[in-house]
VOVOTOR-955745 format. One record per residue (C-alpha): x negated, z negated, y. Coordinates in steps of 0.5 Angstrom, whole numbers. Layout:
N
PT X Z Y
...
REM end
This chain:
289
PT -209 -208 233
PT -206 -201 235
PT -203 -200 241
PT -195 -197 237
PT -195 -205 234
PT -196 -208 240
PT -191 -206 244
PT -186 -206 238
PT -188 -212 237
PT -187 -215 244
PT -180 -216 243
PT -179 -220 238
PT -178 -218 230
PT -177 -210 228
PT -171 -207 224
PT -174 -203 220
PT -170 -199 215
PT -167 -200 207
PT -168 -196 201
PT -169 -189 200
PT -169 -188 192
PT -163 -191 191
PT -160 -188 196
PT -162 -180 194
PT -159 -182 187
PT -151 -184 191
PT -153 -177 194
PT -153 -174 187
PT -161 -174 185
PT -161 -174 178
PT -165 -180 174
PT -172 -177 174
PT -172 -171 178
PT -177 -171 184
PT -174 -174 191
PT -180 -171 195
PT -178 -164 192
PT -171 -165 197
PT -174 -165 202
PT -175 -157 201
PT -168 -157 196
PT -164 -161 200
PT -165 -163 207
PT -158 -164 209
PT -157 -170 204
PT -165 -173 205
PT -163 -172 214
PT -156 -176 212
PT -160 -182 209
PT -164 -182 215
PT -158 -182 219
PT -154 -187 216
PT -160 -192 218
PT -160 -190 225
PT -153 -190 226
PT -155 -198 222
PT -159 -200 227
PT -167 -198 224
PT -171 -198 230
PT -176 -195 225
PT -174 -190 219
PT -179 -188 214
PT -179 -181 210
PT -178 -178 204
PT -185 -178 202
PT -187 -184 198
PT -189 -179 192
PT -191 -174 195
PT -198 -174 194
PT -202 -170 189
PT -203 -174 183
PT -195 -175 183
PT -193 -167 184
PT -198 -164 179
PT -193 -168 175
PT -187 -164 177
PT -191 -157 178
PT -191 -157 186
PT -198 -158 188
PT -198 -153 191
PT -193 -156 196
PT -197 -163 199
PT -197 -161 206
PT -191 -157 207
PT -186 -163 203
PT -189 -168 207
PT -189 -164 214
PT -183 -163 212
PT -180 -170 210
PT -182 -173 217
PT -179 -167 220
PT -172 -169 218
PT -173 -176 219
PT -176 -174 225
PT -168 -170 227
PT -164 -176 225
PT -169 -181 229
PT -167 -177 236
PT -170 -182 241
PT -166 -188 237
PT -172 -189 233
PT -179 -188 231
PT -182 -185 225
PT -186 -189 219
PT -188 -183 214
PT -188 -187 207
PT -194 -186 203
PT -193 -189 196
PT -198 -190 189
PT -201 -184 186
PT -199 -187 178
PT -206 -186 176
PT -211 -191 175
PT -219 -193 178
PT -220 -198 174
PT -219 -194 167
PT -224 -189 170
PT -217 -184 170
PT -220 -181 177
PT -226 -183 181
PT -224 -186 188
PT -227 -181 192
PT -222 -176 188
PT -216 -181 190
PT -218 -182 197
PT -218 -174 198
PT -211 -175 196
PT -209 -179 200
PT -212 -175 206
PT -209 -169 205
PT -203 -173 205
PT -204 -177 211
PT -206 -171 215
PT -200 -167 214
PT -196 -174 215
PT -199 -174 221
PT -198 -166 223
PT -191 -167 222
PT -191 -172 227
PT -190 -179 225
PT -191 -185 229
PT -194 -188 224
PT -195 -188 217
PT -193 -194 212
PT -198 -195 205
PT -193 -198 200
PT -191 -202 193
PT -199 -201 192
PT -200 -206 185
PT -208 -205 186
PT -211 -207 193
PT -217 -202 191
PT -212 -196 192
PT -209 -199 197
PT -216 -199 201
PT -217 -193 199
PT -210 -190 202
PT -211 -195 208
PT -217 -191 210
PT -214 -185 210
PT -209 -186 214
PT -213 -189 219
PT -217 -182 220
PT -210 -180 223
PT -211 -184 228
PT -203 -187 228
PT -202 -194 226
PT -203 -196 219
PT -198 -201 215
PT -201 -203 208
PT -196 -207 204
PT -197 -209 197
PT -192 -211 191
PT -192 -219 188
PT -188 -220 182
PT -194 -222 177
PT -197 -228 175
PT -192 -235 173
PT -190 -236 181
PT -189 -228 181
PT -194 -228 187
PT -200 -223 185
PT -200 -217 184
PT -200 -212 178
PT -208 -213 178
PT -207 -221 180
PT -209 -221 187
PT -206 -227 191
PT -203 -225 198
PT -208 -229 202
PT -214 -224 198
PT -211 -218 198
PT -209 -219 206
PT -215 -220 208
PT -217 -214 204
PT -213 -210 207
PT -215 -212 214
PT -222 -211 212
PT -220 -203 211
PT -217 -202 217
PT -209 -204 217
PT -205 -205 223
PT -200 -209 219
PT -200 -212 212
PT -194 -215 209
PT -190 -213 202
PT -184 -210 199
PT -181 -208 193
PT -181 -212 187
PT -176 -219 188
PT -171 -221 192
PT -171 -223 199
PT -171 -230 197
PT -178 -231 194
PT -182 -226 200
PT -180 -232 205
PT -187 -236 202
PT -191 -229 200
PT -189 -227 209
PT -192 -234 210
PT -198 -233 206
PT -199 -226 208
PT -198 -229 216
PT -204 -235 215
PT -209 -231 211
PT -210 -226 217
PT -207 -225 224
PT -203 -218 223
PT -196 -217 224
PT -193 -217 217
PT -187 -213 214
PT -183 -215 209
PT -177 -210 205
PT -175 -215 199
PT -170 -211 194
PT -163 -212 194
PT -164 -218 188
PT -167 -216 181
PT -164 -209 178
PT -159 -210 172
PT -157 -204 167
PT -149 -204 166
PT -147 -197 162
PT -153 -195 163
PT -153 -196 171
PT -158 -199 175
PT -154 -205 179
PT -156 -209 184
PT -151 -214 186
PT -154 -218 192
PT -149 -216 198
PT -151 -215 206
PT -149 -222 208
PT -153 -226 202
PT -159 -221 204
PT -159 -222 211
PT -158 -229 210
PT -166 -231 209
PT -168 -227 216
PT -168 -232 219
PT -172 -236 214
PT -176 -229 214
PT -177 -229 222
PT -180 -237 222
PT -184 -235 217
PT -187 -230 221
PT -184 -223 219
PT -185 -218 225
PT -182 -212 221
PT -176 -212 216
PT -172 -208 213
PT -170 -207 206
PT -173 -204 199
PT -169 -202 193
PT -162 -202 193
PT -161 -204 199
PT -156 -199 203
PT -154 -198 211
PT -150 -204 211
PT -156 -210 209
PT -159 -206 214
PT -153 -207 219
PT -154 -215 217
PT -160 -216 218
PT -160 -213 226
PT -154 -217 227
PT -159 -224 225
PT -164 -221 230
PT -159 -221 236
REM end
C-alpha cells in the first residue's frame, strides 16, 4: 500500500468529496457540453465547486477531469488539449484545496470498447499514460480510476497511473445483474477486487450507479476479497426525469444515514457520486466525528 493511504488511513475513515457533473450543470453547463473544457473556459466556476467541498468539510477533493482523456476529447475537437485540460483541472483543485485538503485527480472510462476490437489495449493504456502523466505534473496527490463498467480498461488505466508513482484508487460501477452487484461486463465485486489489486491499486471500491443503500454489501465484499481500503461514493438515490430535468430526491440526512453502516462494513473513504452536493458531504462529515 502506498505510504499517501497509510497515513489517511491511520485515523480512522476519509471524507472524500460529492459529485462534480451534476454540480457543473447548477453552475450553468449545458447538457452535452464537455465539463473538462471548463477547466480552460471557466475556471472560476470549476474552483467554485472544489471550493464548495472543502468549505463541506472533504479531506480529499477530485478534479474535473474525469473525461479528459484522448478517446472522449476527440469527440469535442480538443485533442490537442490532453495535457493542458488536465494540468490545468488539478491546478484549480489544487487552489481551493489550500492546506485543507489533498488532491485525487479523476481519471474516468474512455467510451470506446476492447473487447468489440474499437481500440487495441496498447492504444488505450497510451491514453491513460498521457493522462496520468500530466495529472501528476499538475501536482496531484493522487489519482482516482473511476465509474469503469470494464475491469479490462480499469486494469489498464491502474497500470498507468501507477507509473506516475502516486497512490492509485481503482473503482468500478455495479449496477448489473438480477442483484445490481456486477458489473456491465458481468464481474462480481470479489473478481474484479482482486483483479485490480493484481495491477497494482492502492485502493479498490465503488461509485456511481445506485444509491448509498445497496454499496453497504458491495463495500463489504470489496473488504473480504482483498485487504485494501475501500472507497465508496453512492449517487444521491436513482435519477428521475421530471420536465425534462434530471431529479435526485435523496436528501443529505438519508444519505448520511447508512455511513455508519458503510463504515462497519469497511469503508476507509466516502463521499458521494452523482446528485450529491456540498451539503451530503456535510452530513457524511458530521457521522464521522
Amino acid at each position: 500500500m502506498h505510504e499517501t493511504i497509510e497515513k489517511l488511513t491511520a485515523a480512522g475513515p476519509v471524507v472524500t468529496d460529492g459529485a462534480w457533473g451534476t454540480q457543473l450543470q447548477q453552475h450553468g453547463l449545458p447538457v452535452g457540453a464537455c465539463p473538462d473544457a471548463w477547466n480552460l473556459s471557466e475556471p472560476e466556476k470549476v474552483g467554485a465547486v472544489a471550493e464548495a467541498y472543502v468549505e463541506a468539510g472533504s479531506q480529499i477533493i477530485l478534479t474535473n477531469t474525469f473525461g479528459a482523456n484522448r478517446f472522449v476529447l476527440t469527440r469535442h475537437n480538443l485533442a490537442d488539449k490532453v495535457s493542458e485540460i488536465n494540468r490545468t483541472g488539478v491546478e484549480i483543485s489544487k487552489r481551493a484545496a489550500g492546506k485543507q485538503a489533498l488532491v485525487f485527480a479523476s481519471i474516468g472510462p474512455t467510451g470506446v470498447m476492447l473487447m468489440m476490437g474499437d481500440v487495441s489495449a496498447d492504444d488505450l493504456k497510451a491514453a491513460f499514460a498521457d493522462q496520468a502523466r500530466a495529472l501528476a505534473e499538475g501536482g496531484a496527490d493522487g489519482l482516482v480510476v473511476e465509474t469503469m463498467a470494464d475491469p479490462a480498461e480499469a486494469r489498464l488505466a491502474v497500470a498507468a497511473a501507477k507509473e506516475t508513482g502516486l497512490p492509485v484508487v481503482a473503482c468500478m460501477v455495479y449496477d448489473s445483474g438480477p442483484n445490481k452487484d456486477r458489473t456491465m461486463m458481468g464481474a462480481t465485486p470479489e473478481q474484479a477486487a482482486e483483479q485490480l489489486a493484481e495491477a497494482g491499486a492502492d485502493v479498490i471500491g465503488s461509485n456511481c450507479g445506485r444509491g448509498i443503500e445497496g454499496f453497504v454489501d458491495i463495500c463489504r465484499r470489496l473488504k473480504e476479497a482483498v485487504k485494501l481500503p475501500v472507497w465508496i461514493k453512492a449517487n444521491a438515490g436513482l435519477p428521475e426525469v421530471v420536465d425534462g430535468q434530471t431529479v435526485y430526491r435523496q436528501t443529505p440526512a438519508e444519505f448520511a444515514r447508512f455511513v455508519p453502516e458503510l463504515v462497519e462494513a469497511g469503508a476507509a473513504f466516502i463521499g458521494g457520486c452523482c446528485g450529491t452536493t456540498p451539503e451530503f458531504i456535510a452530513a457524511v462529515k458530521g457521522k464521522l466525528v
